[in-house]
PDB file of N, CA, C, O and CB in Angstrom:
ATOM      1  N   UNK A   1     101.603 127.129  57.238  1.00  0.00           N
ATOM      2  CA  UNK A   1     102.137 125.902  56.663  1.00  0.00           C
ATOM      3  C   UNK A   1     101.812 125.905  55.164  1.00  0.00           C
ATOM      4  O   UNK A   1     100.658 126.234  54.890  1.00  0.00           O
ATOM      5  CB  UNK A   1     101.544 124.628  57.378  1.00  0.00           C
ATOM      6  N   UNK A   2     102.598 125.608  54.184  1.00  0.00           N
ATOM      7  CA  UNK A   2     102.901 125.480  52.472  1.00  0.00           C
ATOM      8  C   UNK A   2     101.854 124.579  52.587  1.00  0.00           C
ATOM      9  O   UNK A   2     101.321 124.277  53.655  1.00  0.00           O
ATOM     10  CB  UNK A   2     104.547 124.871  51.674  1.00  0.00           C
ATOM     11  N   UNK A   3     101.525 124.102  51.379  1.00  0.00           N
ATOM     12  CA  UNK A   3     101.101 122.965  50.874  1.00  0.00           C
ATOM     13  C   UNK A   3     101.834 121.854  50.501  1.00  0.00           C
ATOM     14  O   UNK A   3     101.126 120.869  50.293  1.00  0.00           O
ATOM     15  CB  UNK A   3     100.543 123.227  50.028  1.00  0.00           C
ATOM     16  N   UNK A   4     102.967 121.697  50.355  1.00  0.00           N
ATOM     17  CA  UNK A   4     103.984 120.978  50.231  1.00  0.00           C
ATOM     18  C   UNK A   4     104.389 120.576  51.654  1.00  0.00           C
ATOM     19  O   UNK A   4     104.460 119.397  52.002  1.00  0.00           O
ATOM     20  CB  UNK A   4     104.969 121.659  49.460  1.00  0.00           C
ATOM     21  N   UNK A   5     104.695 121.795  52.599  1.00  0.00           N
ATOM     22  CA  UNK A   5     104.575 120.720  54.165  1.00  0.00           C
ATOM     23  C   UNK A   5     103.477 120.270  54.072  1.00  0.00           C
ATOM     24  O   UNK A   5     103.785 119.147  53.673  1.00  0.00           O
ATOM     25  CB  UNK A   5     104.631 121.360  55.761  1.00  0.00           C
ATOM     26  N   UNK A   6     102.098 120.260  54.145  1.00  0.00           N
ATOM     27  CA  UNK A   6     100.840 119.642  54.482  1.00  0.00           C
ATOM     28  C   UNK A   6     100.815 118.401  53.965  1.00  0.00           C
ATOM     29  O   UNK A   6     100.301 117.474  54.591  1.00  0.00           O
ATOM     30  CB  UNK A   6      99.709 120.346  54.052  1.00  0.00           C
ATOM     31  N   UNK A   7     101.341 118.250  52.820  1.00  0.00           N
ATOM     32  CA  UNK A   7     101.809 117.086  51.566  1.00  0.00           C
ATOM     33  C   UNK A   7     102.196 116.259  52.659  1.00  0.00           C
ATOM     34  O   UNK A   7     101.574 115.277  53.062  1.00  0.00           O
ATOM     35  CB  UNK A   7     103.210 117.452  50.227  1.00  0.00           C
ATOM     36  N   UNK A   8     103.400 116.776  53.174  1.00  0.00           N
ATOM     37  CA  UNK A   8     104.232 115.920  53.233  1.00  0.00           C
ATOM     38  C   UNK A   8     104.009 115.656  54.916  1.00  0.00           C
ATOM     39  O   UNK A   8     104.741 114.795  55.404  1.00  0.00           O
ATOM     40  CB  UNK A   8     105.656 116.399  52.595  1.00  0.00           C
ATOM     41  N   UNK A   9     103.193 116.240  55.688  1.00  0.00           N
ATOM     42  CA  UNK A   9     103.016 116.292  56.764  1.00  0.00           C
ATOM     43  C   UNK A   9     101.761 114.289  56.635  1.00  0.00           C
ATOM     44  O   UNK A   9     101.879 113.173  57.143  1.00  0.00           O
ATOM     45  CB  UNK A   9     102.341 118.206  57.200  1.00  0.00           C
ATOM     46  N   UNK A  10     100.838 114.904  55.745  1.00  0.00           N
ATOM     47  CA  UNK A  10     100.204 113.758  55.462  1.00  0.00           C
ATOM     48  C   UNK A  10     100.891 112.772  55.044  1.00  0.00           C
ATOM     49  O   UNK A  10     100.678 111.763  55.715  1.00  0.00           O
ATOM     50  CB  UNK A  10      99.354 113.908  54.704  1.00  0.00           C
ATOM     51  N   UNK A  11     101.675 112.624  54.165  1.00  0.00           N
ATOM     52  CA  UNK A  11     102.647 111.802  53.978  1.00  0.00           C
ATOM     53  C   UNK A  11     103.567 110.911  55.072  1.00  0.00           C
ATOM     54  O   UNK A  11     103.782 109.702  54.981  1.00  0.00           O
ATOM     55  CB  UNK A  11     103.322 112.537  53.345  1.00  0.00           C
ATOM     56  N   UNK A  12     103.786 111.313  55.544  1.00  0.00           N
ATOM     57  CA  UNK A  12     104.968 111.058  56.607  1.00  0.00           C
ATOM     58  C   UNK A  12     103.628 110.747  57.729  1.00  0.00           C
ATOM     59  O   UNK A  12     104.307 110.500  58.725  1.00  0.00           O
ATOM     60  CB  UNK A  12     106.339 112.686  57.017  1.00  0.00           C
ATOM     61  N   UNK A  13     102.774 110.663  58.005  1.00  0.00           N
ATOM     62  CA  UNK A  13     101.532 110.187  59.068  1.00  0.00           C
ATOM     63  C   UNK A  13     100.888 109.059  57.867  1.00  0.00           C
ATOM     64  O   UNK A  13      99.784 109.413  57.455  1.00  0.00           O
ATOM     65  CB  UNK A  13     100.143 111.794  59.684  1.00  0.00           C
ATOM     66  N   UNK A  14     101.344 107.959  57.349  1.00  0.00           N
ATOM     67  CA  UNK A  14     100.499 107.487  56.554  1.00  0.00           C
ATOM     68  C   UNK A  14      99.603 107.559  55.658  1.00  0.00           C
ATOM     69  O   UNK A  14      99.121 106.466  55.358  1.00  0.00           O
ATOM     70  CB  UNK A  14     100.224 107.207  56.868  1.00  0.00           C
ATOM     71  N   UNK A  15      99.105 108.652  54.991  1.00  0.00           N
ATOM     72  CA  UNK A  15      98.642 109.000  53.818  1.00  0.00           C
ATOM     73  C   UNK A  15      99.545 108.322  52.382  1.00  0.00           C
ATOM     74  O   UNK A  15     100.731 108.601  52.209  1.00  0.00           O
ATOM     75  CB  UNK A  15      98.644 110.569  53.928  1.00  0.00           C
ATOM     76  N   UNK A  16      98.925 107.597  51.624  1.00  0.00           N
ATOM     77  CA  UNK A  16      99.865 107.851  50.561  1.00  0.00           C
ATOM     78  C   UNK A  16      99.410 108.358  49.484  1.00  0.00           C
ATOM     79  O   UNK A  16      98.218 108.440  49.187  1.00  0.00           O
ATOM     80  CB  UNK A  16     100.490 106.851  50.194  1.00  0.00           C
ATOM     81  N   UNK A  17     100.770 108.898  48.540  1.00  0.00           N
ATOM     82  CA  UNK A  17     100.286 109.924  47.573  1.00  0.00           C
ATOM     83  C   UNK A  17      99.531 109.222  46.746  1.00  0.00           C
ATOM     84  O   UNK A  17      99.138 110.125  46.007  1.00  0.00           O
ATOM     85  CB  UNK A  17     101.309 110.694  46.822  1.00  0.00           C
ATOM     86  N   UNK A  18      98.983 108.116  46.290  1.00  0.00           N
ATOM     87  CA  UNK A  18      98.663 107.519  45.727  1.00  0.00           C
ATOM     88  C   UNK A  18      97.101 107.909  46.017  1.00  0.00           C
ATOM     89  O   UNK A  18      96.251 108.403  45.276  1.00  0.00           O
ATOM     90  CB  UNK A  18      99.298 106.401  45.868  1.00  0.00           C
ATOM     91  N   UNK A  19      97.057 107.527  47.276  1.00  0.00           N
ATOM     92  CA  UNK A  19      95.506 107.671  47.517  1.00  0.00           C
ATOM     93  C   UNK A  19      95.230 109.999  48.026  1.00  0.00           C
ATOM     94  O   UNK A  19      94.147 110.508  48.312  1.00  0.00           O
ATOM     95  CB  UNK A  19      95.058 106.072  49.461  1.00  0.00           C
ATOM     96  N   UNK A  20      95.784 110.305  47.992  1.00  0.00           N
ATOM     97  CA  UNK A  20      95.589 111.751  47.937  1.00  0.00           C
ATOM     98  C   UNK A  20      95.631 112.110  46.285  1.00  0.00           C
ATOM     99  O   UNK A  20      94.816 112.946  45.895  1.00  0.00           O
ATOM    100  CB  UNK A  20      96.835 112.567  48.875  1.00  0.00           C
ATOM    101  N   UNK A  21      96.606 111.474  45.246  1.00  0.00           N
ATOM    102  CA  UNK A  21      96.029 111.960  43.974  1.00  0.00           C
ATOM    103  C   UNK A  21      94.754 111.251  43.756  1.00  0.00           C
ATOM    104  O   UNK A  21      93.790 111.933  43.408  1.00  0.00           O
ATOM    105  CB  UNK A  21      96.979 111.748  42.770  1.00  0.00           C
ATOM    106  N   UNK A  22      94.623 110.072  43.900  1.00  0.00           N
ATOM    107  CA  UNK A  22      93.333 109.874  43.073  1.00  0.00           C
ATOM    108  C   UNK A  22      92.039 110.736  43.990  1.00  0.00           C
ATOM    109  O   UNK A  22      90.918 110.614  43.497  1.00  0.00           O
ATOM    110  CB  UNK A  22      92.991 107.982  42.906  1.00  0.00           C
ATOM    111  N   UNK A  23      92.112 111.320  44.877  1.00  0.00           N
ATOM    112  CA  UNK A  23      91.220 112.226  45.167  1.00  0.00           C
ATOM    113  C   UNK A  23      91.567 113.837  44.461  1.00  0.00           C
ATOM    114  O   UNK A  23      90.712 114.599  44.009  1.00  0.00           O
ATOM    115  CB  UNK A  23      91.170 112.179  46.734  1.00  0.00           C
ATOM    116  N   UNK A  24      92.478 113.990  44.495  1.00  0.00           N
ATOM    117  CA  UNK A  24      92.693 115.181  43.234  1.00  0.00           C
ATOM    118  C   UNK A  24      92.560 114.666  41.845  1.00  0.00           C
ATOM    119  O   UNK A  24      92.920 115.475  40.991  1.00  0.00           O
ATOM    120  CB  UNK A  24      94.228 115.864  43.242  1.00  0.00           C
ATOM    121  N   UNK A  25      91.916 112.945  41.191  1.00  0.00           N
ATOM    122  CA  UNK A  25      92.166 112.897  40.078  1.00  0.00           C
ATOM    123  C   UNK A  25      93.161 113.372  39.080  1.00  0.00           C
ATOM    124  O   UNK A  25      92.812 114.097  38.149  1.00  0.00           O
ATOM    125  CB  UNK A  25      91.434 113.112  39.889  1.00  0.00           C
ATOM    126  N   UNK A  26      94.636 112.906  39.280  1.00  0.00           N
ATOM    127  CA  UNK A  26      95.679 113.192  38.705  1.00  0.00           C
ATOM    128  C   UNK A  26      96.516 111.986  39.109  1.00  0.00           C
ATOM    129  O   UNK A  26      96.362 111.164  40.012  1.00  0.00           O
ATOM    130  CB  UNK A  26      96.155 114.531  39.033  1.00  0.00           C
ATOM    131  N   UNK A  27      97.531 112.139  38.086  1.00  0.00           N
ATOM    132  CA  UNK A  27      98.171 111.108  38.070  1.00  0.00           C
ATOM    133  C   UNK A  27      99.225 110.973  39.413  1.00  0.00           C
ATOM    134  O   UNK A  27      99.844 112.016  39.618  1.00  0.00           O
ATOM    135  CB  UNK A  27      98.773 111.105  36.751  1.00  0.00           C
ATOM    136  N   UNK A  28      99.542 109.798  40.406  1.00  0.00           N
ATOM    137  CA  UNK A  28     100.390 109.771  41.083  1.00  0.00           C
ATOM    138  C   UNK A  28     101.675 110.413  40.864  1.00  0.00           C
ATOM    139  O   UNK A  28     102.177 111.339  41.501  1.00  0.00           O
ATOM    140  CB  UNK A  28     100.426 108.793  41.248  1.00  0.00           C
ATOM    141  N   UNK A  29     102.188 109.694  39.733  1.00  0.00           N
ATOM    142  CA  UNK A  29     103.859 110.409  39.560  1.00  0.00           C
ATOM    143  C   UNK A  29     103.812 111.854  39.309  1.00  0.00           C
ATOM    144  O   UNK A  29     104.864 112.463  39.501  1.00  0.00           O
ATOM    145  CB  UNK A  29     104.792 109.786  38.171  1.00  0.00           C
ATOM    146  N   UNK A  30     102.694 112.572  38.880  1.00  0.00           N
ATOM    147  CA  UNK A  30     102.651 113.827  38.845  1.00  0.00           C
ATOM    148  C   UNK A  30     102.632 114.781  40.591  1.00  0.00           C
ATOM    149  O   UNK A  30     102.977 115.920  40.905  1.00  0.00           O
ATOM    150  CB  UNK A  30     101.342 113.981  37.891  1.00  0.00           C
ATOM    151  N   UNK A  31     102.109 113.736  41.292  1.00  0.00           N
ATOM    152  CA  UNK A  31     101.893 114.539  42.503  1.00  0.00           C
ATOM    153  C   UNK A  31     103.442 114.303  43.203  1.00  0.00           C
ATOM    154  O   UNK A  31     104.077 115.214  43.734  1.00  0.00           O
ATOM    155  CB  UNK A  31     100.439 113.942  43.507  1.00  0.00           C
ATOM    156  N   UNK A  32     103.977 112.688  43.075  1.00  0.00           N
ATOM    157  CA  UNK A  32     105.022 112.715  43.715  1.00  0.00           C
ATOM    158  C   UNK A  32     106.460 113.182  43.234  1.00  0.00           C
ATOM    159  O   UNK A  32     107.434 112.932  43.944  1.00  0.00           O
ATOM    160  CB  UNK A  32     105.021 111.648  44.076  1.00  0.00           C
ATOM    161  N   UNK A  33     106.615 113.939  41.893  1.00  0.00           N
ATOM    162  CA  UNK A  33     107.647 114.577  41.056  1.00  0.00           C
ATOM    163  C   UNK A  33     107.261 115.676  41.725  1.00  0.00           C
ATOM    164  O   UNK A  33     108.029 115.973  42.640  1.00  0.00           O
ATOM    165  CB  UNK A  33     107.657 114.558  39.415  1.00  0.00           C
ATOM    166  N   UNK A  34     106.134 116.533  41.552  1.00  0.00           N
ATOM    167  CA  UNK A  34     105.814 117.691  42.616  1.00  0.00           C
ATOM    168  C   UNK A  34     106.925 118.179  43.845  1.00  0.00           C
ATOM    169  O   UNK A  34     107.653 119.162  43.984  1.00  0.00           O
ATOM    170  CB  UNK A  34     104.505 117.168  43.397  1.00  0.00           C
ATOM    171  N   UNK A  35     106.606 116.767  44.772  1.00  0.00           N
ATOM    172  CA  UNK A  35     106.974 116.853  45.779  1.00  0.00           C
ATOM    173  C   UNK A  35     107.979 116.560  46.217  1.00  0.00           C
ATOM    174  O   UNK A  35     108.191 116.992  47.350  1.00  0.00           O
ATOM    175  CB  UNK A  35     106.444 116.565  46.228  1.00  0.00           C
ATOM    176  N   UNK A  36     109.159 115.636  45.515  1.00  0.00           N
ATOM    177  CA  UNK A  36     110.677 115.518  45.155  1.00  0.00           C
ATOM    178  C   UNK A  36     111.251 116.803  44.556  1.00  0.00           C
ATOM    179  O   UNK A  36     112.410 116.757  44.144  1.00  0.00           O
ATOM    180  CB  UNK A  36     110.917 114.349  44.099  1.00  0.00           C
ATOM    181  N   UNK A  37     110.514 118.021  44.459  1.00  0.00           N
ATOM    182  CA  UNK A  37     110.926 119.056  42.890  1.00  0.00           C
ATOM    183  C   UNK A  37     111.610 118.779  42.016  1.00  0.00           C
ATOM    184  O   UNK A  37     112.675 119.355  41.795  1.00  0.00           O
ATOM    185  CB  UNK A  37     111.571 120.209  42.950  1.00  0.00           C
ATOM    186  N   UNK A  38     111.086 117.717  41.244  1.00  0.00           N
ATOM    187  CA  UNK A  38     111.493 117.276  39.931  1.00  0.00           C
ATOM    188  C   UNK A  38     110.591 118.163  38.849  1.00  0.00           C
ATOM    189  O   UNK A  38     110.991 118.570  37.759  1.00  0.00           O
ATOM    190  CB  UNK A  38     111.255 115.601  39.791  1.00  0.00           C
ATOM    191  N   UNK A  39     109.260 118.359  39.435  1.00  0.00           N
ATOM    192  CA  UNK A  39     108.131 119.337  38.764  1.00  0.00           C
ATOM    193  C   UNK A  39     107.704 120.206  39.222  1.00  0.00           C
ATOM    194  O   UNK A  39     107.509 120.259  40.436  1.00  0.00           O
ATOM    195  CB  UNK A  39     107.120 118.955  38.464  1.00  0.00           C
ATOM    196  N   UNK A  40     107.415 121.176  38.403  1.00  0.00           N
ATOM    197  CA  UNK A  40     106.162 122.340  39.202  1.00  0.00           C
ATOM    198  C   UNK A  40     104.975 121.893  39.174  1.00  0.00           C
ATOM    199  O   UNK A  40     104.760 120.945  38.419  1.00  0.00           O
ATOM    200  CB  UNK A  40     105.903 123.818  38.540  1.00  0.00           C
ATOM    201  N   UNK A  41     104.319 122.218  39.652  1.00  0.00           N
ATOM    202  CA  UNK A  41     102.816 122.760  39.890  1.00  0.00           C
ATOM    203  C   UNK A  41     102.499 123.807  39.304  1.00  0.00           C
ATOM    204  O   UNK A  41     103.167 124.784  38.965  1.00  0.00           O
ATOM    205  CB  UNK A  41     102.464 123.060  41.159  1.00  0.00           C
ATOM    206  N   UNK A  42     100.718 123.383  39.130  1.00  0.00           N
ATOM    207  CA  UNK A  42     100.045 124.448  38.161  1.00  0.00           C
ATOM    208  C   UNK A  42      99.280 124.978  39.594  1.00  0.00           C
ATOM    209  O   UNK A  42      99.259 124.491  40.724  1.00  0.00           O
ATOM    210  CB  UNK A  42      98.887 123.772  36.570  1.00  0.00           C
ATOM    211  N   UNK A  43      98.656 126.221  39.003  1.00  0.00           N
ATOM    212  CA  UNK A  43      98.168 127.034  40.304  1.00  0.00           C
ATOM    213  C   UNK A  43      96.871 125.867  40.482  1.00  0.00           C
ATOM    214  O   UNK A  43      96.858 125.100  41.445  1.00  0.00           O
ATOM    215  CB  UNK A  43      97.624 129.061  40.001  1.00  0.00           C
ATOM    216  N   UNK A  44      95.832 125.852  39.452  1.00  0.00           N
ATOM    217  CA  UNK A  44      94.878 124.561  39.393  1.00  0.00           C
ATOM    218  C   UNK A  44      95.124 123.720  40.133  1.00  0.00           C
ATOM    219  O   UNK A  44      94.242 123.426  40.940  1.00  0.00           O
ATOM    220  CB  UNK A  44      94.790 123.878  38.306  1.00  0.00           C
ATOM    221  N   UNK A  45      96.125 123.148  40.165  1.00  0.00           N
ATOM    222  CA  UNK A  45      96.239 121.816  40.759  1.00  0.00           C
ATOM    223  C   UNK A  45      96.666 122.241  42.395  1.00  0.00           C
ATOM    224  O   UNK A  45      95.990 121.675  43.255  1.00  0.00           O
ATOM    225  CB  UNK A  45      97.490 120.790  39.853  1.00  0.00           C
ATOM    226  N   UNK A  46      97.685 123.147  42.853  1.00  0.00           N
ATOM    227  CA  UNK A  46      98.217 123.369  44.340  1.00  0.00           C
ATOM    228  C   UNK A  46      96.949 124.236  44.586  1.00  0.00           C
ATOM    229  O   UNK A  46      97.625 125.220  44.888  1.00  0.00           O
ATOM    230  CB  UNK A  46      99.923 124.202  44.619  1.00  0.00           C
ATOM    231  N   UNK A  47      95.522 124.745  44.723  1.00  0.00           N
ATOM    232  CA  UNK A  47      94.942 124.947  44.650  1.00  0.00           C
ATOM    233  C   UNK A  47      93.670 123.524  45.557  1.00  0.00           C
ATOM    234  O   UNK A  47      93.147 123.400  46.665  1.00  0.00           O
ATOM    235  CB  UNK A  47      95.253 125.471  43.486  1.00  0.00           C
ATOM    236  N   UNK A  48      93.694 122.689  44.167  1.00  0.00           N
ATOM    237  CA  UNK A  48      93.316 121.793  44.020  1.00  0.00           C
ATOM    238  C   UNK A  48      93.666 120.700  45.730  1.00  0.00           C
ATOM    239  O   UNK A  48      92.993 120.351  46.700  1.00  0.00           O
ATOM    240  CB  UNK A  48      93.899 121.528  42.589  1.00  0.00           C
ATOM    241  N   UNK A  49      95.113 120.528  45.253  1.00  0.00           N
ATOM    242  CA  UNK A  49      95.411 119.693  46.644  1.00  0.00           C
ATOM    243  C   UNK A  49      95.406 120.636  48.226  1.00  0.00           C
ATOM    244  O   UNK A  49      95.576 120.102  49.322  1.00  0.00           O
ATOM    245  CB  UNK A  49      97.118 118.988  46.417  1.00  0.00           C
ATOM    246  N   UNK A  50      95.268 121.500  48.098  1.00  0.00           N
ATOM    247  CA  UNK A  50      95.161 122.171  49.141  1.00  0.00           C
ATOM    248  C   UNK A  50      93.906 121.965  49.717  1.00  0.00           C
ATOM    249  O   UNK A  50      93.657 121.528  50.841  1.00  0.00           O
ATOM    250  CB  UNK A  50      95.429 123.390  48.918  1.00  0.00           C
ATOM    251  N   UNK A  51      93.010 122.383  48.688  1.00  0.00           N
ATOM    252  CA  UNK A  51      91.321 121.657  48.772  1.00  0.00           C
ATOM    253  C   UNK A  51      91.284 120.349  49.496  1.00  0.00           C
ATOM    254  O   UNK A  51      90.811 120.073  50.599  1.00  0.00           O
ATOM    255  CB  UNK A  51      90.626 121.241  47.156  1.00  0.00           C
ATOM    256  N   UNK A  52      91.804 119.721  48.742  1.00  0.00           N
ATOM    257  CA  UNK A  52      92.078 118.091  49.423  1.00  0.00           C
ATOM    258  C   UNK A  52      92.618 117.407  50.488  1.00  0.00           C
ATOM    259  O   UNK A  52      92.323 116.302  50.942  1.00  0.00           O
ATOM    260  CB  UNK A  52      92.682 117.492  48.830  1.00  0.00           C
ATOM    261  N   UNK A  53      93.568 118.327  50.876  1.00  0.00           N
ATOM    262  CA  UNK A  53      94.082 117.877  52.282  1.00  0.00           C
ATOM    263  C   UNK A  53      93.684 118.786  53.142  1.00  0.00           C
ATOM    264  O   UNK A  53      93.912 118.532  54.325  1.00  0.00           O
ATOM    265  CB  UNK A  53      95.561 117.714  52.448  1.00  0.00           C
ATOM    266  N   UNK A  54      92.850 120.340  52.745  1.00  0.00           N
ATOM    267  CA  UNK A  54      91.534 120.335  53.698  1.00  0.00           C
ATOM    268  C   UNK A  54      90.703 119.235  54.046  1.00  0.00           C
ATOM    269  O   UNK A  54      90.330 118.908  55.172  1.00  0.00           O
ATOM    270  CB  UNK A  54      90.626 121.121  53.211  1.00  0.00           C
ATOM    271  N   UNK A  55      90.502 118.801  53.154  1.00  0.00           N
ATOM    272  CA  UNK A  55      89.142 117.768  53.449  1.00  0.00           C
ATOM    273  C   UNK A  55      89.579 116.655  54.190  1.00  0.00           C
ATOM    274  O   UNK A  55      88.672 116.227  54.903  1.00  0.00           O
ATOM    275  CB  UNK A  55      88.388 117.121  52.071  1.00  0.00           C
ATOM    276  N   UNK A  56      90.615 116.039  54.284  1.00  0.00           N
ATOM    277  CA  UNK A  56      91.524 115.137  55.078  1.00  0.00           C
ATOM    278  C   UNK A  56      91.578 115.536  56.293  1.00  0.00           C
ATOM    279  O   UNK A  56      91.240 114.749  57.178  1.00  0.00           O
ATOM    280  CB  UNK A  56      92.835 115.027  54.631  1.00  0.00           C
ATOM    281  N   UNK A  57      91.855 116.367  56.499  1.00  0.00           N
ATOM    282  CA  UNK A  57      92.077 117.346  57.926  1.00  0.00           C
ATOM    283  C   UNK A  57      91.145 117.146  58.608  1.00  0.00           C
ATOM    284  O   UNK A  57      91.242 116.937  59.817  1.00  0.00           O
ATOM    285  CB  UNK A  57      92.153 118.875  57.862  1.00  0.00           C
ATOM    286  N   UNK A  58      89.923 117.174  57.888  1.00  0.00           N
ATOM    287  CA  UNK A  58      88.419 117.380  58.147  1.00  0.00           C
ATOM    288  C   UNK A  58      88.085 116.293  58.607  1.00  0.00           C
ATOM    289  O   UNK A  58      87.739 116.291  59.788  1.00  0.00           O
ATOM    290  CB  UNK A  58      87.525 117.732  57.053  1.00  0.00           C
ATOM    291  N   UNK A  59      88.071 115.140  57.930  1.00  0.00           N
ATOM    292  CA  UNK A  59      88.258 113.587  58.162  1.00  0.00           C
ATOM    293  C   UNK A  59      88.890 113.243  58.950  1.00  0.00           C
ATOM    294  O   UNK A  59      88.404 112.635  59.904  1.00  0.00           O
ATOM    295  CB  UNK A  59      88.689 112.891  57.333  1.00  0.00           C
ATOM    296  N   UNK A  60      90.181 113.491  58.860  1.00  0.00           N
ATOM    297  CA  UNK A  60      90.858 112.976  60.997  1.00  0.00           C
ATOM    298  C   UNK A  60      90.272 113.526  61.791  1.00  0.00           C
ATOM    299  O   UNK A  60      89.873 112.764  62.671  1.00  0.00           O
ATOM    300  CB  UNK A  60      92.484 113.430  61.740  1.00  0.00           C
ATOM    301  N   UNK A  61      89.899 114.942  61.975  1.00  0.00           N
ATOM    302  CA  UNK A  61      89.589 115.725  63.044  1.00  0.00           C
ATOM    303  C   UNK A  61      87.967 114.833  63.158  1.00  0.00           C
ATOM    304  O   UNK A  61      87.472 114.902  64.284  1.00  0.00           O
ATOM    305  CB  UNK A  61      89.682 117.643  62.688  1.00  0.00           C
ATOM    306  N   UNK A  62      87.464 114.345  62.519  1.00  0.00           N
ATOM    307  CA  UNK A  62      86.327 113.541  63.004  1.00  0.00           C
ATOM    308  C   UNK A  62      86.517 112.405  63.157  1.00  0.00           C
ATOM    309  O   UNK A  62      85.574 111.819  63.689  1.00  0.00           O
ATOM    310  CB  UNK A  62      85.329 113.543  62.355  1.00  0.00           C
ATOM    311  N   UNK A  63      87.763 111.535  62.795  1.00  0.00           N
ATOM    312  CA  UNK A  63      87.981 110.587  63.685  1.00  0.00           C
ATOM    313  C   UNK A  63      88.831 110.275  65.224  1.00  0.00           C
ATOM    314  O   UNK A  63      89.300 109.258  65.735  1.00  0.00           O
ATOM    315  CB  UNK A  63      88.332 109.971  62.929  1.00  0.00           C
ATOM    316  N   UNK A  64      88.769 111.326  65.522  1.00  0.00           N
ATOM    317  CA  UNK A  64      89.807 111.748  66.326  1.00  0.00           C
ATOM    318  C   UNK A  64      89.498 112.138  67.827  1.00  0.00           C
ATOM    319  O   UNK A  64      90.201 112.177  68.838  1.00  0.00           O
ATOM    320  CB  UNK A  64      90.377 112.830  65.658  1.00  0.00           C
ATOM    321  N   UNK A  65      87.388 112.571  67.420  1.00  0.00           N
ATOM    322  CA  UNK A  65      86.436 113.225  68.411  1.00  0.00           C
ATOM    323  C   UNK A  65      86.206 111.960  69.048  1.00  0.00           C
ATOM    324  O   UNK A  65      85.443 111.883  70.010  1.00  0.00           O
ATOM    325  CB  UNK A  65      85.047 114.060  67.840  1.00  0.00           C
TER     326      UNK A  65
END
C-alpha cells in the first residue's frame, strides 16, 4: 500500500487531514493539495507522513485490543 492510499485509507475512516498534518507539523493545505495532485511531495515530508500514519496504525491497533 502507497502512502497516498494509507492517506487516504485514514481519511475516508475519519482521520482528518487537519489533524494528521499538525502531527507532521505542516501546513493542512499542503497535505491536502498533496493528495488531490494539485502538489508534489518532498521525499522529507512522504517520508515524514508515512512515519505518521505508522504511528496511527499503532494507536488503533491499541484501541482495538
Amino acid at each position: 500500500m502507497t502512502v497516498k492510499e494509507k492517506l487516504n485509507f485514514f481519511h475516508s475512516h475519519g482521520v482528518s487531514i487537519t489533524y494528521i498534518a499538525k502531527q507532521m507539523n505542516i501546513e493542512t493545505s499542503t497535505l491536502s493539495k498533496w493528495l488531490r495532485g494539485e502538489k508534489g511531495i518532498t521525499h522529507k515530508n512522504e517520508e515524514l507522513l508515512n512515519l505518521t500514519l505508522q504511528n496511527l496504525a499503532k494507536e488503533f491497533s491499541h484501541i482495538m485490543e
